[in-house]
C-alpha positions as CSV (number, residue, x, y, z in Angstrom):
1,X,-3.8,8.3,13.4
2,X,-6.7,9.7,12.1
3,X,-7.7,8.0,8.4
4,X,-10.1,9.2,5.8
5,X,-13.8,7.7,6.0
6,X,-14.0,4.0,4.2
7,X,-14.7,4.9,0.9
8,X,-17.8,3.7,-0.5
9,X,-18.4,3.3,-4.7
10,X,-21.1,1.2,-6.6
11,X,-18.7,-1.4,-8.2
12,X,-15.5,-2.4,-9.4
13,X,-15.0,-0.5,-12.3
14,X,-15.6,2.8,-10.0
15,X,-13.2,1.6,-7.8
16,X,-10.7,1.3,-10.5
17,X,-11.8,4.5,-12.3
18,X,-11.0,6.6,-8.9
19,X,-7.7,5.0,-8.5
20,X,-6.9,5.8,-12.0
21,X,-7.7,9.5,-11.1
22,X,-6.9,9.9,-7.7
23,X,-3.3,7.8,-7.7
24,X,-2.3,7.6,-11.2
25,X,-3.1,10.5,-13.2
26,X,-1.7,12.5,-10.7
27,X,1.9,11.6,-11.6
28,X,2.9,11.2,-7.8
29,X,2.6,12.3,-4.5
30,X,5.1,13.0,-2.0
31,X,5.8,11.3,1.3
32,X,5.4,13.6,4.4
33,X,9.6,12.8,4.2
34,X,9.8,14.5,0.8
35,X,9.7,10.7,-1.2
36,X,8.4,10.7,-4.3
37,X,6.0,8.1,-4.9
38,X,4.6,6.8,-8.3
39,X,1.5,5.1,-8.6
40,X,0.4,2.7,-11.9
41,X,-2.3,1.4,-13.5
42,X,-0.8,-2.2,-13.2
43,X,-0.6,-1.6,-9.4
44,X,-4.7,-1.8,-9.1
45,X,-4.8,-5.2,-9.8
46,X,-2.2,-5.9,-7.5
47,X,-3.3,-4.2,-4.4
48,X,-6.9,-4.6,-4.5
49,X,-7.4,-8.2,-5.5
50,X,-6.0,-11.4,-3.1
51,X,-6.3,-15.0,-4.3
52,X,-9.7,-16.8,-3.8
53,X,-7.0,-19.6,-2.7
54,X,-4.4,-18.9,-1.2
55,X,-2.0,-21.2,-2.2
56,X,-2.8,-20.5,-5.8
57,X,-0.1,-17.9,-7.2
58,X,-2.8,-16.0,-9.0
59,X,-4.9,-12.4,-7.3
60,X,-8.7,-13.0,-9.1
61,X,-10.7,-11.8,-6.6
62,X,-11.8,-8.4,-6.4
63,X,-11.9,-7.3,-2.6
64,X,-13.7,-4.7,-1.3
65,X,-12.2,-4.6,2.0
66,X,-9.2,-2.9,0.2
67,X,-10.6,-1.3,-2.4
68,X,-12.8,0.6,0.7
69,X,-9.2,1.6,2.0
70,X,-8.2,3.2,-0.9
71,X,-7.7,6.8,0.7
72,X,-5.8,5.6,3.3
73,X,-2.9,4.8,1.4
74,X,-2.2,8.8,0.1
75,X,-3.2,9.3,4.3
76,X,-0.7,7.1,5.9
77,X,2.8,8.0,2.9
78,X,1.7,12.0,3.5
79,X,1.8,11.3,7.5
80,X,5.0,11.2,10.0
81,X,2.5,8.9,12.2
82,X,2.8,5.5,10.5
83,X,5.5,3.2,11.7
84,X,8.1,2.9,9.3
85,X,10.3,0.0,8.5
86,X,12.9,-1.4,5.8
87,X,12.7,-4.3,4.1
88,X,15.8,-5.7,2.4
89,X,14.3,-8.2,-0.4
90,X,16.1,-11.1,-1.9
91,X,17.1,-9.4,-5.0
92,X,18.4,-6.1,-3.4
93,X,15.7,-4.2,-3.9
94,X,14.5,-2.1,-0.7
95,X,11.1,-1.3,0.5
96,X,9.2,0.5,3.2
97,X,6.6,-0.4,5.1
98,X,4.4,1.9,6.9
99,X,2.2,0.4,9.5
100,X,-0.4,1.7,11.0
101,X,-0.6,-0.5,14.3
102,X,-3.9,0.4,15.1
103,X,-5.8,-0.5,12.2
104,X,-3.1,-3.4,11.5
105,X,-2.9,-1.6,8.2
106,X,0.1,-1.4,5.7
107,X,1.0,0.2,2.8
108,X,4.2,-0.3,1.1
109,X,6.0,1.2,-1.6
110,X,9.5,0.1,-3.3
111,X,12.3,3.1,-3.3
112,X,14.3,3.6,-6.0
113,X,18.6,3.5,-5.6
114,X,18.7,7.2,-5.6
115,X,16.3,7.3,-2.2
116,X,14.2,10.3,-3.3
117,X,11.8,8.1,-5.5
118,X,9.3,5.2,-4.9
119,X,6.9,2.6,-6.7
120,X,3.8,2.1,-5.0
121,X,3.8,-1.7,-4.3
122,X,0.6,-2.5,-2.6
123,X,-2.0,-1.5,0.7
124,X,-3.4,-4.2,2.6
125,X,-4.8,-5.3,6.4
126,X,-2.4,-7.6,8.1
127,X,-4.2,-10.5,8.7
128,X,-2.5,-12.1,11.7
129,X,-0.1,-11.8,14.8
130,X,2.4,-13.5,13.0
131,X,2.3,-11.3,10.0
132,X,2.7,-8.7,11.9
133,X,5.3,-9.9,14.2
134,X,7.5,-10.6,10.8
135,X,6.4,-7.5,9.6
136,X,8.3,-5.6,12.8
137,X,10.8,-8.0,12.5
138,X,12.7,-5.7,9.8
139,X,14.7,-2.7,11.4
140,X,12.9,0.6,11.7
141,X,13.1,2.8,8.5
């Protein structure tokens, strides 16, 4: 699949201001599957921070490696390219996952009962071959 260029801002807070614009003032965007996804302020914080250490439950460090990755995420839900699978979670709620093998990149996003709409969950590289194997463990969207 061919992704956007890395994209490159001064700092944090222009990171966050471009998401603000780019993902959340927009309302929404649709998947190239006609999903309607919805993107909040909240979720910046969420997707672009990990934990400094990781088996602390708290995100508090800013990383750039996603934050760079930004416009991949509007890419990859827009594109009929990205592997797609379904994840069942533990309290009913189902997500999608579309992977980008490749790159070893995911984004995922949280559908609502009604199957037209989505929450934007979070955008990330997967780390490792076991991530990944788990990841394609779930059954294709």
């Amino acid at each position: 699949m061919n992704l956007p260029a890395l994209l490159s801002l001064k700092d944090e807070n222009s990171y966050r201001a471009y998401f603000y614009k780019n993902f959340v003032k927009i309302k929404s965007l649709r998947t190239f599957d006609g999903i309607e996804v919805r993107f909040f302020t909240h979720n910046f914080d969420h997707a672009f921070y990990v934990k400094s250490i990781r088996s602390s439950g708290k995100k508090d460090q800013f990383s750039w490696q996603r934050a760079k990755r930004m416009d991949w995420i509007a890419a990859i839900l827009q594109s009929p390219e990205p592997e797609l699978r379904r994840r069942a979670m533990p309290d009913g709620k189902i997500r999608r996952i579309a992977l980008v093998g490749a790159e070893r990149y995911a984004v995922v996003i949280q559908i609502e009962p009604n199957g037209r709409r989505a929450n934007f969950i979070t955008a990330y590289i997967v780390r490792d071959d076991e991530s990944l194997r788990k990841m394609r463990s779930n059954p294709r969207w």
